[in-house]
PLY file of the C-alpha trace (Angstrom):
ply
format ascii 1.0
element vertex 557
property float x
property float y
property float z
element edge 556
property int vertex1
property int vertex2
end_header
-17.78 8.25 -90.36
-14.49 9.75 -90.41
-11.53 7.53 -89.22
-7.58 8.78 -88.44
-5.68 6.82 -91.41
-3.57 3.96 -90.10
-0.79 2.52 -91.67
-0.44 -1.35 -91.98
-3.71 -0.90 -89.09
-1.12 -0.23 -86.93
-0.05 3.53 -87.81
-1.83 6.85 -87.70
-0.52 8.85 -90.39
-1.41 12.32 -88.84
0.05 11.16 -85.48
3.45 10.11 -87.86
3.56 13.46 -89.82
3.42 15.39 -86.37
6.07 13.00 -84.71
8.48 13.25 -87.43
8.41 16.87 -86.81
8.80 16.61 -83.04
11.79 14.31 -84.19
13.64 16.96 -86.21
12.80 19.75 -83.62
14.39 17.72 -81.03
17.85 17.63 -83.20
17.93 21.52 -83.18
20.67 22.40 -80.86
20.15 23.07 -77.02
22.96 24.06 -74.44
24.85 21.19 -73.98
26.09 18.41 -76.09
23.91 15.00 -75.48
25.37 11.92 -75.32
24.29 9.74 -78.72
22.20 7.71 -76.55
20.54 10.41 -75.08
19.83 12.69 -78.12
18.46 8.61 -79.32
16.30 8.56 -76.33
15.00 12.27 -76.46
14.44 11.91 -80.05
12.29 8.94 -79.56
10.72 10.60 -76.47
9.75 13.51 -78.79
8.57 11.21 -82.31
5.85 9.88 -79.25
4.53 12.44 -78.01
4.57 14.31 -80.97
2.42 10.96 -82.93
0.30 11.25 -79.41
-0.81 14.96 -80.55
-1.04 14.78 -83.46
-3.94 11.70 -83.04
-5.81 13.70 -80.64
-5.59 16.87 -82.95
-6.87 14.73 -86.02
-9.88 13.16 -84.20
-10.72 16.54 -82.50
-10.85 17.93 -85.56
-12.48 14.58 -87.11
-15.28 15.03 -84.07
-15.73 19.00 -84.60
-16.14 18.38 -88.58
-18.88 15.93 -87.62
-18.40 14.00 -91.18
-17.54 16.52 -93.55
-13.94 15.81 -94.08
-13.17 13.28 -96.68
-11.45 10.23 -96.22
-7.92 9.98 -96.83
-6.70 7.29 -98.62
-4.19 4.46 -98.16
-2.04 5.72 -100.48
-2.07 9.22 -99.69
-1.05 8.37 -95.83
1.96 6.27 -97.79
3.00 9.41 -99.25
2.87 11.44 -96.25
5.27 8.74 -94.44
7.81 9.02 -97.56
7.67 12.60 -97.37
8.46 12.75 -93.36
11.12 10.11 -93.81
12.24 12.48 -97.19
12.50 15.41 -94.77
14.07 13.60 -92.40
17.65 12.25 -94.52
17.15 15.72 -95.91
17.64 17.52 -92.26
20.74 14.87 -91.26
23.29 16.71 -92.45
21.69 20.17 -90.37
21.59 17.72 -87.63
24.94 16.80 -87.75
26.33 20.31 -88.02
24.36 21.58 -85.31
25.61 18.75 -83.12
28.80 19.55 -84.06
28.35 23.44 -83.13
27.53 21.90 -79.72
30.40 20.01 -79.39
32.59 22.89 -80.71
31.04 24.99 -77.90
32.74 22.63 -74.76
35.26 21.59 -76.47
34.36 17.86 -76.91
35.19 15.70 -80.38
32.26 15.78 -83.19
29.92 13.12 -83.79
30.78 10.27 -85.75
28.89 7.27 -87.54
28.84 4.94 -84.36
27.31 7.78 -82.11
24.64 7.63 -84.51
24.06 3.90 -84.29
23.75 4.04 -80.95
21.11 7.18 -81.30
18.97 5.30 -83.39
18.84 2.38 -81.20
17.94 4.27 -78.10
15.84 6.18 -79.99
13.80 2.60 -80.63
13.61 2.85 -77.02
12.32 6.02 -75.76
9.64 5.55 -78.46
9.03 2.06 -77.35
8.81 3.51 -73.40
6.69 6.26 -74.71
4.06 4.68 -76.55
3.55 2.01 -73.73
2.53 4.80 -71.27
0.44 6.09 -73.62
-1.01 2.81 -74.49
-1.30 2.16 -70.88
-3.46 5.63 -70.20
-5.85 4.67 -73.51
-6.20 1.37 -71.89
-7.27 3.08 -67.91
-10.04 5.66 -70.42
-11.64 2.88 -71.81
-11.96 0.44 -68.51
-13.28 3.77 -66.74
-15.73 4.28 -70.33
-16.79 0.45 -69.38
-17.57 1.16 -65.83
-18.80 4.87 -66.04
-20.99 4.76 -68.94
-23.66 2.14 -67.63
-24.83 4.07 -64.98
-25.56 7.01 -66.68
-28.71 6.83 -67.80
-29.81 9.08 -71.25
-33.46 11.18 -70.78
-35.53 7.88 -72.37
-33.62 5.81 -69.49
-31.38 3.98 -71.50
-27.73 4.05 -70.67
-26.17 6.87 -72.71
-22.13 7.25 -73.72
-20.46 9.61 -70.81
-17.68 10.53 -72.85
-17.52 13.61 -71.37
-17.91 12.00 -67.69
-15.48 9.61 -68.80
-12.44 11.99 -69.53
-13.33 13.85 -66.53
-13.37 10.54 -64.45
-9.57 9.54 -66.22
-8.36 13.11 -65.56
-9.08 13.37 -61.70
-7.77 9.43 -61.83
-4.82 9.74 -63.57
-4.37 13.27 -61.05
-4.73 10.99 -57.97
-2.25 8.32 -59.06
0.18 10.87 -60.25
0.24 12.44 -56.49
0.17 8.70 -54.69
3.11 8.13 -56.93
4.91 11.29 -56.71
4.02 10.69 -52.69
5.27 7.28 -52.48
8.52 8.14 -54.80
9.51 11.22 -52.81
9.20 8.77 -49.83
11.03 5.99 -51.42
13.88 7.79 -52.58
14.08 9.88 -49.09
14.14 5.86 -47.34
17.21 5.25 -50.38
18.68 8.08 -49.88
18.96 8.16 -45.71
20.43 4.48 -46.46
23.07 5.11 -48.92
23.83 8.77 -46.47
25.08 5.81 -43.79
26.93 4.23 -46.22
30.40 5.70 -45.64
33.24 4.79 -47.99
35.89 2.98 -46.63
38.60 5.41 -48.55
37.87 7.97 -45.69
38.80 7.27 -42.17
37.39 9.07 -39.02
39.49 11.61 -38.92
41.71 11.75 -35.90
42.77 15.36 -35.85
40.52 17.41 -33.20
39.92 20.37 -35.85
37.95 17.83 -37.70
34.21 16.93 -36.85
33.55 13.31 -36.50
36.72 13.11 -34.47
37.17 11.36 -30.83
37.33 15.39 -29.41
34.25 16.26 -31.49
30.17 17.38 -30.48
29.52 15.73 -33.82
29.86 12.20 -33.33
31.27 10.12 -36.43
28.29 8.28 -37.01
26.30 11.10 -37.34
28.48 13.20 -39.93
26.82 10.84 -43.02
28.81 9.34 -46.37
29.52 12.93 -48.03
30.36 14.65 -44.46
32.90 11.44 -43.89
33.98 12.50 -47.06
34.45 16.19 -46.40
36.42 15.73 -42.96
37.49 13.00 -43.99
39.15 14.68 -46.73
41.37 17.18 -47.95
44.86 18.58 -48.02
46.82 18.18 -44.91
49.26 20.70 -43.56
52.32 18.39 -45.31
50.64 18.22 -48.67
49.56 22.13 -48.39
53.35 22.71 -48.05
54.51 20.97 -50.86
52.43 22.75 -53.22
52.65 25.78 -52.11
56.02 26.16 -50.66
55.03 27.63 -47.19
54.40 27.18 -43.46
50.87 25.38 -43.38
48.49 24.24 -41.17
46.21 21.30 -40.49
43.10 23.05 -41.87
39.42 23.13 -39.94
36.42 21.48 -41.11
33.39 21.46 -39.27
30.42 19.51 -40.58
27.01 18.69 -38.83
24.79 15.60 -40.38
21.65 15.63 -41.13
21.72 12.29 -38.76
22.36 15.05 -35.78
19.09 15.67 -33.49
17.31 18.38 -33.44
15.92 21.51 -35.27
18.17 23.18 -37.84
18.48 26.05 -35.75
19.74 24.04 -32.78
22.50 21.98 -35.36
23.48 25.59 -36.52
24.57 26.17 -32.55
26.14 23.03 -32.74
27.80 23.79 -35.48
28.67 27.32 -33.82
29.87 25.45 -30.67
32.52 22.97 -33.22
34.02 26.00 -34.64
34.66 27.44 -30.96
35.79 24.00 -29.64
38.56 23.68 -32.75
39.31 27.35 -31.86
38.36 28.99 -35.70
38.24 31.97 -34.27
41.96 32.34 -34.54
41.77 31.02 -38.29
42.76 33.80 -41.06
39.66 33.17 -42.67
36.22 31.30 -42.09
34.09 29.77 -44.89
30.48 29.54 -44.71
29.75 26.52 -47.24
26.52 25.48 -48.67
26.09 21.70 -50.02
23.97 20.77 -52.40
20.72 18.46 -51.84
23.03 15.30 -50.55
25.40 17.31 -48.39
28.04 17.83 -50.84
30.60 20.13 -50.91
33.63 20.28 -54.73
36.51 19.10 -52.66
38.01 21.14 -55.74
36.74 24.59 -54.04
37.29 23.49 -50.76
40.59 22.34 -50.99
41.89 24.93 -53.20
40.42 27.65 -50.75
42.63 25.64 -48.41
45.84 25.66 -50.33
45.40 29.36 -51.38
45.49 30.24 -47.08
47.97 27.72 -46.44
45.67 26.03 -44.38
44.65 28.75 -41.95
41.29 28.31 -42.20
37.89 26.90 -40.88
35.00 25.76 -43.41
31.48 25.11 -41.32
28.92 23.44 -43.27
25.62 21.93 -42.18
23.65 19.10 -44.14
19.80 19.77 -44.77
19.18 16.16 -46.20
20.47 13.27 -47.97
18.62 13.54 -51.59
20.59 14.35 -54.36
20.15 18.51 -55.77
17.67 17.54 -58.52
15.00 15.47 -56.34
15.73 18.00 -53.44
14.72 21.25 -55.61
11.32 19.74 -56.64
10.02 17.91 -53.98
11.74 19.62 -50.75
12.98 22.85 -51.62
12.27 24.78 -48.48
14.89 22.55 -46.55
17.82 23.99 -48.38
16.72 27.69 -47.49
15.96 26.84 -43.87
18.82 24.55 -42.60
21.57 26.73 -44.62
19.41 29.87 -43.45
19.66 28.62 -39.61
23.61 27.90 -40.07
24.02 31.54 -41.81
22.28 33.44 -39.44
24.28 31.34 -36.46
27.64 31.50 -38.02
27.24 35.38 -38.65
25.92 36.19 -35.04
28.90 34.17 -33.85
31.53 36.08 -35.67
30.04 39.17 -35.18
30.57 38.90 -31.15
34.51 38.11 -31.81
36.87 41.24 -32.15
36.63 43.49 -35.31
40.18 43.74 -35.44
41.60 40.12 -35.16
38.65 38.03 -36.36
38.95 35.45 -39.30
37.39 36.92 -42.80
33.76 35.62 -43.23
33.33 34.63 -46.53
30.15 32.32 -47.99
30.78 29.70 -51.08
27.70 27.56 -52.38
27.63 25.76 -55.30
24.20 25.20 -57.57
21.51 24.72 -54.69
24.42 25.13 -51.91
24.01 28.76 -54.08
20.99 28.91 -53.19
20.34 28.05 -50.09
23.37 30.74 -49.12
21.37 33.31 -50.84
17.88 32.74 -49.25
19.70 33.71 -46.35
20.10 37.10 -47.17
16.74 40.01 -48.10
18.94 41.59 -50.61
22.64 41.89 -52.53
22.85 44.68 -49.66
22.13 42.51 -46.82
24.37 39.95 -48.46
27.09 42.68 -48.58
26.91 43.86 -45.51
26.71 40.23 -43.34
30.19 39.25 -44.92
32.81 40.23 -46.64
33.43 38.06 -49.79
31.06 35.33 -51.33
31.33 33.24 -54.31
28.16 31.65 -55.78
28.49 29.24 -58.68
26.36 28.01 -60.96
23.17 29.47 -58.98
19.54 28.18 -59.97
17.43 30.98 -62.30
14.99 30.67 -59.45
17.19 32.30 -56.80
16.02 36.15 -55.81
18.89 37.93 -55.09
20.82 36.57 -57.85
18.06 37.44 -60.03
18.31 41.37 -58.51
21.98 41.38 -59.57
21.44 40.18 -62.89
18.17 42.93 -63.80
20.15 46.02 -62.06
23.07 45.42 -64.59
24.59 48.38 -66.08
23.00 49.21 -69.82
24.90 47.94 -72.49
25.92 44.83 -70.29
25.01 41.51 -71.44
22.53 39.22 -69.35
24.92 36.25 -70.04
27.60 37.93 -68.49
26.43 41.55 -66.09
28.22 44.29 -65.50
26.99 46.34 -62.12
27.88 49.42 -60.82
31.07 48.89 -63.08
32.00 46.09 -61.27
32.40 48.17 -57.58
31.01 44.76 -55.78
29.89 42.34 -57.53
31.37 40.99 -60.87
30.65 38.01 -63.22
32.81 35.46 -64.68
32.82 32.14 -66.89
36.50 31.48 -67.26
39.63 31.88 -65.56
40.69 35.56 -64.91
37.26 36.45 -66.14
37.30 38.71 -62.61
39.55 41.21 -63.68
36.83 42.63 -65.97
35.95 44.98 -65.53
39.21 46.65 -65.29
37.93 49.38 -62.56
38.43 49.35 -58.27
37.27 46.05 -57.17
36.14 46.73 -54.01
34.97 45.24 -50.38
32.76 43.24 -49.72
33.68 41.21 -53.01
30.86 39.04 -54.48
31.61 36.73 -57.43
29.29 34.93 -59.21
30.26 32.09 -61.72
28.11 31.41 -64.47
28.41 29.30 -67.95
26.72 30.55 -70.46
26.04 26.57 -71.23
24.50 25.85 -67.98
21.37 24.99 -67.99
20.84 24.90 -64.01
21.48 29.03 -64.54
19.78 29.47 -67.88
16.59 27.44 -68.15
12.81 28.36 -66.23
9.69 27.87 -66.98
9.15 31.03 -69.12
11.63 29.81 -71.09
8.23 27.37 -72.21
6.46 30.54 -73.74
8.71 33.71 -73.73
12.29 33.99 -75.66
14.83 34.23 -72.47
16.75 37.28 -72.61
20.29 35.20 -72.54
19.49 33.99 -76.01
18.65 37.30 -77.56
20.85 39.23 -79.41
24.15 41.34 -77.82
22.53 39.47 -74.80
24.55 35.50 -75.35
26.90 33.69 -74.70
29.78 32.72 -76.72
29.58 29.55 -75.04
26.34 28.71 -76.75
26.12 27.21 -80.19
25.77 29.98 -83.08
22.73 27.67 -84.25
21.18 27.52 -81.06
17.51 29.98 -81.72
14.07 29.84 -79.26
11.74 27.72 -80.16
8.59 27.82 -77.70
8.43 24.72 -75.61
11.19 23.01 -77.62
13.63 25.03 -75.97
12.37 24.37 -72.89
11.95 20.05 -73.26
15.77 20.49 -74.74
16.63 22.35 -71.28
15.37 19.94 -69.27
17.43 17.20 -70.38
20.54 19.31 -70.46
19.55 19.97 -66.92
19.96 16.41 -66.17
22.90 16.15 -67.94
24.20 19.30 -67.39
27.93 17.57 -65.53
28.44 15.25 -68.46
31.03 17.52 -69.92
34.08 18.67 -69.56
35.87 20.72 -67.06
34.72 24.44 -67.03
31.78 23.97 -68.88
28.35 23.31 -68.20
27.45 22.95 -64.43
31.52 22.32 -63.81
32.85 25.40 -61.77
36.10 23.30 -59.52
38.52 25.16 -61.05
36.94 28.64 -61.72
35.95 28.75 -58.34
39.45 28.43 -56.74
40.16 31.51 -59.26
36.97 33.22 -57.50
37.91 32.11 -54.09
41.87 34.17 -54.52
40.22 37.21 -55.83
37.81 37.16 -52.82
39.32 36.42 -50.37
43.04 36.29 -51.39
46.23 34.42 -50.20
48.35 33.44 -47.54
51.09 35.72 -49.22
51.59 32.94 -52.19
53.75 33.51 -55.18
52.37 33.40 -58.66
54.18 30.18 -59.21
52.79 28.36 -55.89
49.08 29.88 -57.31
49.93 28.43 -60.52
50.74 25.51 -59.10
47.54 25.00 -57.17
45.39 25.54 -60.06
47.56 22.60 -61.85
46.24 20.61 -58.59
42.72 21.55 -58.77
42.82 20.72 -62.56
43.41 17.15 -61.27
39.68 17.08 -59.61
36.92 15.85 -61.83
34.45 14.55 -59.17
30.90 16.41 -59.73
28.53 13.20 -60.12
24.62 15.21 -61.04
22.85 11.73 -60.03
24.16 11.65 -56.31
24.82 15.39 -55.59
0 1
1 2
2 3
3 4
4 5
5 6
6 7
7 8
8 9
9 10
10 11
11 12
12 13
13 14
14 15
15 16
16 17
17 18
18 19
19 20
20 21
21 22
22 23
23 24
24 25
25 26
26 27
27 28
28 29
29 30
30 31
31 32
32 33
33 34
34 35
35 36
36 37
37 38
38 39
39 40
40 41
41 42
42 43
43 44
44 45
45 46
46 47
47 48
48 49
49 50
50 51
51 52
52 53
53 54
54 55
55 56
56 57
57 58
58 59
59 60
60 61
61 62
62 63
63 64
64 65
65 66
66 67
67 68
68 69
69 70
70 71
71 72
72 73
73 74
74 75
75 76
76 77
77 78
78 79
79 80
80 81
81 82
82 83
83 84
84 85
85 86
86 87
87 88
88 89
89 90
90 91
91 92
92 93
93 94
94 95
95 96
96 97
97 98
98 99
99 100
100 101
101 102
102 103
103 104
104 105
105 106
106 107
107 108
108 109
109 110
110 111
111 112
112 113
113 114
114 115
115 116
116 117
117 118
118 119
119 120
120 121
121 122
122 123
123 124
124 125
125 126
126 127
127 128
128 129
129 130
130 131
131 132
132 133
133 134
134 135
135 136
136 137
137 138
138 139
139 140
140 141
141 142
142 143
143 144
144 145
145 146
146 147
147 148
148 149
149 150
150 151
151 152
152 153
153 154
154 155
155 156
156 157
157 158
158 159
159 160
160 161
161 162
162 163
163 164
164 165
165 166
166 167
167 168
168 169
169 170
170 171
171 172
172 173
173 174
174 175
175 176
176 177
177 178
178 179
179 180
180 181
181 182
182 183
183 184
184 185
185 186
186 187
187 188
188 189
189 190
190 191
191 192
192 193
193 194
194 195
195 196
196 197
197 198
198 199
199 200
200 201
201 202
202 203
203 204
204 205
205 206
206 207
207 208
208 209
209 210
210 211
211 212
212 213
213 214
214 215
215 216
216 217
217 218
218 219
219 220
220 221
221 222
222 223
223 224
224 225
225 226
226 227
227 228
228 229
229 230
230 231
231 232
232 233
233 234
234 235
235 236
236 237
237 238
238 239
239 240
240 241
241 242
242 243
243 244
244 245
245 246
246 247
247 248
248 249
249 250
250 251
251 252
252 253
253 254
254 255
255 256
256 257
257 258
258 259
259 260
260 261
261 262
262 263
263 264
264 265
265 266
266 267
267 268
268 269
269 270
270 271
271 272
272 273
273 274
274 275
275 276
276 277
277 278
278 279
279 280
280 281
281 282
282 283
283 284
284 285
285 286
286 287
287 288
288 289
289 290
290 291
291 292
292 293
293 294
294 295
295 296
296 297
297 298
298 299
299 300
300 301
301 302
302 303
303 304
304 305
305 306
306 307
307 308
308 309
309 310
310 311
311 312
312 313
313 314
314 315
315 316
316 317
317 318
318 319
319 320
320 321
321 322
322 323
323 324
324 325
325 326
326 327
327 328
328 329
329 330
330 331
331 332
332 333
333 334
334 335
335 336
336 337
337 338
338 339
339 340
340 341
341 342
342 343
343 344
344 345
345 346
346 347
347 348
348 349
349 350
350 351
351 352
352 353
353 354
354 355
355 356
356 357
357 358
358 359
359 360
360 361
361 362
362 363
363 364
364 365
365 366
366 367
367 368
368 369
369 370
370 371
371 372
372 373
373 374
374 375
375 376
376 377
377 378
378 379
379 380
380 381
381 382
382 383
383 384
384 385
385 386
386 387
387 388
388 389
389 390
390 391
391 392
392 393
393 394
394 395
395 396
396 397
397 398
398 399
399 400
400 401
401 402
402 403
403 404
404 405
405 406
406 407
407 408
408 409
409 410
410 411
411 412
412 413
413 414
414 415
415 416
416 417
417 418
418 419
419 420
420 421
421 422
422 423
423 424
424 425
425 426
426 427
427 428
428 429
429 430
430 431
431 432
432 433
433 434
434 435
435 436
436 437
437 438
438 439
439 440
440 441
441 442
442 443
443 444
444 445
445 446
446 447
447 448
448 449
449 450
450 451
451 452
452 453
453 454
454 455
455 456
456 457
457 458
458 459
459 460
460 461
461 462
462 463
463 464
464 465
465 466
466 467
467 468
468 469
469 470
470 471
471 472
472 473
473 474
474 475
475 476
476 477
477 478
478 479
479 480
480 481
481 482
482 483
483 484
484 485
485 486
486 487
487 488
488 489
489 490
490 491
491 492
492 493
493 494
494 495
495 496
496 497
497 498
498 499
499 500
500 501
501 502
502 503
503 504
504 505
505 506
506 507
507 508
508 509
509 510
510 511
511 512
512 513
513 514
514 515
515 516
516 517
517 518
518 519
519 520
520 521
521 522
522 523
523 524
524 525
525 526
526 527
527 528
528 529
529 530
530 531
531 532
532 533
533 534
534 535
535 536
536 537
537 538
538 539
539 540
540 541
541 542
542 543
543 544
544 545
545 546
546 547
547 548
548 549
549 550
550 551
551 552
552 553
553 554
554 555
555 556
């Protein structure tokens, strides 16, 4: 009988040798620098399931071989642990420098002896966390092998082993309770996330001014306008603080914003929205600002309000909220409501404008930001019907799943990089991951301008699920970043794990960097849609303002 060594009867040495590798694949750089307890907390995650496989694949094998193999020895599984640990101090110093080439890549300070403490402890967790769920799924096979096998009688009538049965029996289980759960979480954290939505922080006031929704004069009643909306018109430059950065005549900017607390279909908030923007008179506004917010209703004061200081305040910004679940729970388990309700409020908006007078009507412009990029997109068939609705639209950060971004990026000029496109020469639409990034290429930018801001470090662009089996095209060569880390190669599936938890922690850096676009987006938003006749001082000025912001919080928006 062949048995899967254990070490100290407690340790599978073939599930140990496989971990350990897992373990050093998971110090490989990814995209973004990981906090030390995170890489800690991966790594342990990834020593788990790696010792998980690599059981199964030595008792598969042990099953298939039906006796043949030889037993391994004590000693020998010994050895096999000193190697792995061997390899292990070996690899630290790789580990260290390709953390390091992380760090370099944002800007951030290297890694130093205490980061590692605190790696190793959380790494004690997440292999802790690990191997309890796994010991809690051995421990639902064999109640279901208890139950199950009895009744299934063998050809002589005795009860035979339904091993078989069994796994079946734990599969469709363990599918069961993972949709209950994903059911009753989705519902949970919708219940959590309406409650904290009516939560409003104290900081913002109703707003008194009549251009603002939530006002006494307002269709959208204050109540109704939820935490981030109070925030939003709650919020922002006023005509006295636009003046003293900029130097101008300003004034009291509009902001219209309709809660998801608001009755009614989205189409029917959309002509509430349309009816706000009439009532505050935006019509007469130099230029209007279709905004998308991401899953909670969020919009970067930094892009608002610079858009506001660049126009000295004569504008209107209309935004609607779809729901009250931050961008990450919102893309997996609702992501049709960011299409539809920023769909309805596009399509309203642009019938609205489109009645008003072609030769004194505010600019339409459209702004999202990650799934508020999105959502503005699904809007539009094409990057022609996009074109041809507006006339300027910046789209940061946008998720690799969204169409029309991915039609711009695989029509790129030959010779262009897929980090960073080049189309039609740059006629319409242009790329950009840093300040003044715009102005290349150096041809005619012309109208309708569409600007799309993109990392190469950001993982909410970059990372898909072919990433799992297929080398993406942004990390082949002539085709990268030189935001990514020199070290950084494919490595099927790895890749893919290490993008998913620089997805979740794809803010936790530094300005301009990552999933971080407050700044570069005020940059976007003068090229688009210019300036209320500004100096290059006042401009200056503004971006020392918006440098201020640092507010992008990945848990709640």
């Amino acid at each position: 009988m062949v048995r899967v060594v254990r070490i100290g009867a407690r340790l599978d040495v073939a599930g140990a040798a496989v971990g350990l590798a897992l373990m050093a694949l998971s110090l490989t750089p990814s995209l973004l620098p990981r906090p030390a307890w995170g890489q800690g907390f991966v790594s342990g995650l990834a020593f788990a399931v790696g010792y998980g496989v690599g059981v199964l694949a030595w008792r598969g094998i042990a099953a298939l071989s039906r006796g043949r193999l030889p037993r391994a020895a004590e000693a020998r599984a010994w050895i096999v642990i000193l190697i792995g640990l061997a390899g292990a101090a070996v690899l630290m110093p790789f580990a260290l420098r390709w953390q390091d080439s992380v760090h370099e890549a944002v800007g951030i300070p290297d890694t130093d002896g205490f980061d590692w403490l605190v790696g190793v402890i959380f790494f004690a967790l997440g292999a802790w966390l690990a191997f309890a769920i796994g010991r809690g799924v051995a421990a639902g096979y064999r109640r279901l092998h208890a139950l199950i096998a009895p009744r299934m009688p063998g050809r002589d009538g005795r009860p035979r082993v339904a091993g078989g049965v069994t796994i079946g029996a734990t599969l469709v289980a363990m599918l069961v309770v993972f949709s209950l759960g994903l059911g009753v979480l989705s519902w949970l954290l919708t219940l959590a996330s309406e409650h904290a939505n009516r939560q409003y922080d104290p900081e913002y006031a109703q707003p008194t001014s009549p251009l603002r929704s939530g006002s006494s004069e307002s269709l959208v009643k204050w109540e109704q306008v939820g935490s981030e909306g109070a925030k939003i018109v709650g919020g922002g430059p006023t005509a006295a603080q636009i003046e003293a950065v900029t130097g101008v005549a300003a004034e009291e900017p509009i902001r219209v914003y309709v809660g998801v607390d608001v009755p009614g279909t989205f189409e029917e908030k959309a002509q509430l929205a349309v009816q706000e923007l009439e009532r505050t008179g935006a019509a007469d506004r130099s230029v209007l600002m279709i905004a998308g917010t991401t899953g909670s209703g969020w919009l970067d004061p930094a892009a608002i309000d610079g858009f506001e200081y660049l126009h000295a305040g004569d504008t209107a910004i209309v935004s609607l909220q779809y729901g009250a679940t931050g961008s990450p729970v919102s893309a997996l388990l609702t992501p049709d409501l960011s299409q539809d309700g920023t769909s309805a409020l596009v399509h309203a908006v642009t019938d609205w404008w489109g009645t008003l007078p072609a030769d004194s009507r505010p600019q339409l412009v459209v702004y999202g930001l990650s799934l508020g990029s999105f959502g503005i997109q699904a809007a539009f068939a094409d990057q022609a019907d996009l074109q041809s609705s507006t006339e300027g639209a910046v789209l940061a950060g946008t998720p690799s799943f969204t169409p029309v971004w991915q039609e711009a990026q695989n029509s790129r000029d030959a010779g262009s990089p897929y980090s960073l496109p080049v189309l039609d020469e740059g006629a319409h639409v242009r790329w950009s991951d840093a300040w003044g990034g715009l102005d290349t290429p150096s041809g005619p930018w012309e109208d309708t301008r569409v600007a799309y801001l993109q990392h190469g470090n950001d993982p909410i662009v970059w990372i898909g699920p072919s990433v799992i089996w297929s080398k993406p095209q942004w990390l082949q060569d002539g085709q990268r970043s030189d935001q990514v880390s020199p070290d950084m190669v494919w490595i099927p599936v790895v890749t893919a794990f290490q993008g998913v938890i620089d997805l979740i922690l794809s803010t936790a850096v530094p300005e301009d960097a990552g999933h971080k676009y407050g700044n570069l987006a005020v940059d976007a938003l003068h090229q688009v849609t210019g300036d209320a006749g500004l100096s290059a001082d006042a401009v200056a000025r503004i971006r020392l303002v918006i440098e201020e912001y640092d507010t992008f919080s990945p848990v709640a928006n």
